[in-house]
Steps between C-alpha positions, in 0.01 A plus 500: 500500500171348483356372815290223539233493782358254666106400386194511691435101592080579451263635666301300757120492627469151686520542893454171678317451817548200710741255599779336473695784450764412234859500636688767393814403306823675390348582184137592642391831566164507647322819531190474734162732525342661838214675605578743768090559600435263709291383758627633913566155577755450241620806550631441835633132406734688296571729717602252757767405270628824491862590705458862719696705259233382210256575766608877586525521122128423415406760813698762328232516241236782546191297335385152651446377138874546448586333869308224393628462126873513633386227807406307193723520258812437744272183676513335113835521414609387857261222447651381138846566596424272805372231259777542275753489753353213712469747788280682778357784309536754825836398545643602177720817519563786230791746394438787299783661228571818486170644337297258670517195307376188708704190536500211713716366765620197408796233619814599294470106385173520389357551074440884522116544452424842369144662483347877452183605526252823398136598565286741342130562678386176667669254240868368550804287295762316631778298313755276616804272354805318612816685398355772313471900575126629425287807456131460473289805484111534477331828347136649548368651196404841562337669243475824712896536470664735256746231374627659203587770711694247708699333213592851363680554838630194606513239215746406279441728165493170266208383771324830480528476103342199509193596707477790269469269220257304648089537410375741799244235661816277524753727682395466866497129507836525335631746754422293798690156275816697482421627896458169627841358245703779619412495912517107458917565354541769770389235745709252358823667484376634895635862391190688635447838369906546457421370135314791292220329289634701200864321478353184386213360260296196459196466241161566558301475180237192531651344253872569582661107716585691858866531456727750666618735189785662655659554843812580695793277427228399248660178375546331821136659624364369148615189530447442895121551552200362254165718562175279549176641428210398785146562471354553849161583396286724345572916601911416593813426273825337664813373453764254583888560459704210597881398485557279183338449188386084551172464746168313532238740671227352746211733622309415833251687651470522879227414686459516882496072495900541436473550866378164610 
């Protein structure tokens, strides 16, 4: 039976800085931008956000850089969420699924607000909706890594076909498209590494709309989540994977003045 997958809803390049921060409604996903280098003193505003487990968490790591990039990244969503939820940003409180999935607390009477997050070197993504599941993921492009070796082992064949196919100077960019669409469904679903990356596909041509090709229980996985292709800047690719084909998509980039 022929399936029919949901189509990319277009790629996006506009980040807005400022205020008023549109309200986010039930058909609203916005997806915000963060830079996690930043200044001492910022630093350790977000880091008085921060609860003592997120605290011990951020010592864990061996490299200051790292401490400071988790601080960060943790401080912003706590501080969106907050806004979002009309609440004290250091008094919001977290559960975690089973392969480490965040969530937030929330009354049982209140609109479920969903959100996920990913970082790669000092830049960050974050998305969040009302009454939607999401997987955003954000990739560096590494030219130094042998990704055809990669997709040989772990991609679907169809995807490492298609690489194959591709022009040579074309193939790492590629790689890291279908990376950051795959991770970003992973994330979604909150499946962690339980999910091989070889038992499903999505496209990853530069042409190809970001669609999910097939999956597990493919029709109701086809027909569940839409892929959304983001452009976080020059040197990265990234994804979105939401719940439901019908969104608007708002991009915001943080700045420190959030704060005030």
């Amino acid at each position: 039976m022929a399936l029919r997958p949901h189509e990319d809803h277009g790629k996006t390049d506009g980040w807005v800085q400022g205020s008023p921060v549109p309200a986010l409604t039930p058909t609203a996903i916005h997806v915000w931008r963060a830079t996690l280098d930043v200044p001492p003193d910022e630093v350790q505003r977000h880091q008085r956000l921060l609860s003592a487990d997120e605290l011990e968490r951020a010592r864990r790591f061996h490299f200051p850089r790292d401490q400071q990039r988790f601080t960060v990244a943790r401080g912003v969503v706590r501080s969106i969420l907050g806004h979002y939820m009309q609440q004290d940003p250091g008094e919001l409180r977290f559960t975690y699924g089973d392969y480490g999935k965040p969530f937030l607390v929330q009354p049982p009477d209140h609109a479920p607000l969903s959100f996920n997050l990913s970082h790669a070197d000092g830049l960050a993504l974050f998305a969040f909706a009302w009454h939607r599941t999401l997987g955003v993921d954000l990739a560096h492009i590494n030219p130094a890594i042998s990704t055809m070796e990669i997709a040989a082992h772990f991609f679907a064949p169809g995807e490492y076909a298609s690489l194959c196919a591709l022009p040579q100077e074309e193939r790492t960019v590629a790689f890291f498209r279908g990376w950051a669409r795959k991770e970003a469904y992973i994330k979604a679903r909150g499946v962690g590494l339980t999910m091989p990356l070889d038992r499903f596909a999505v496209t990853l041509g530069p042409d190809e709309p970001a669609r999910i090709l097939y999956a597990p229980d493919e029709l109701a996985e086809i027909t569940r989540w839409s892929i959304h292709t983001l452009d976080p800047g020059p040197g990265y690719q990234a994804a979105l994977v939401a719940e439901g084909p019908s969104c608007h998509l708002q991009f915001r980039q943080w700045h420190a003045s959030f704060f005030d």
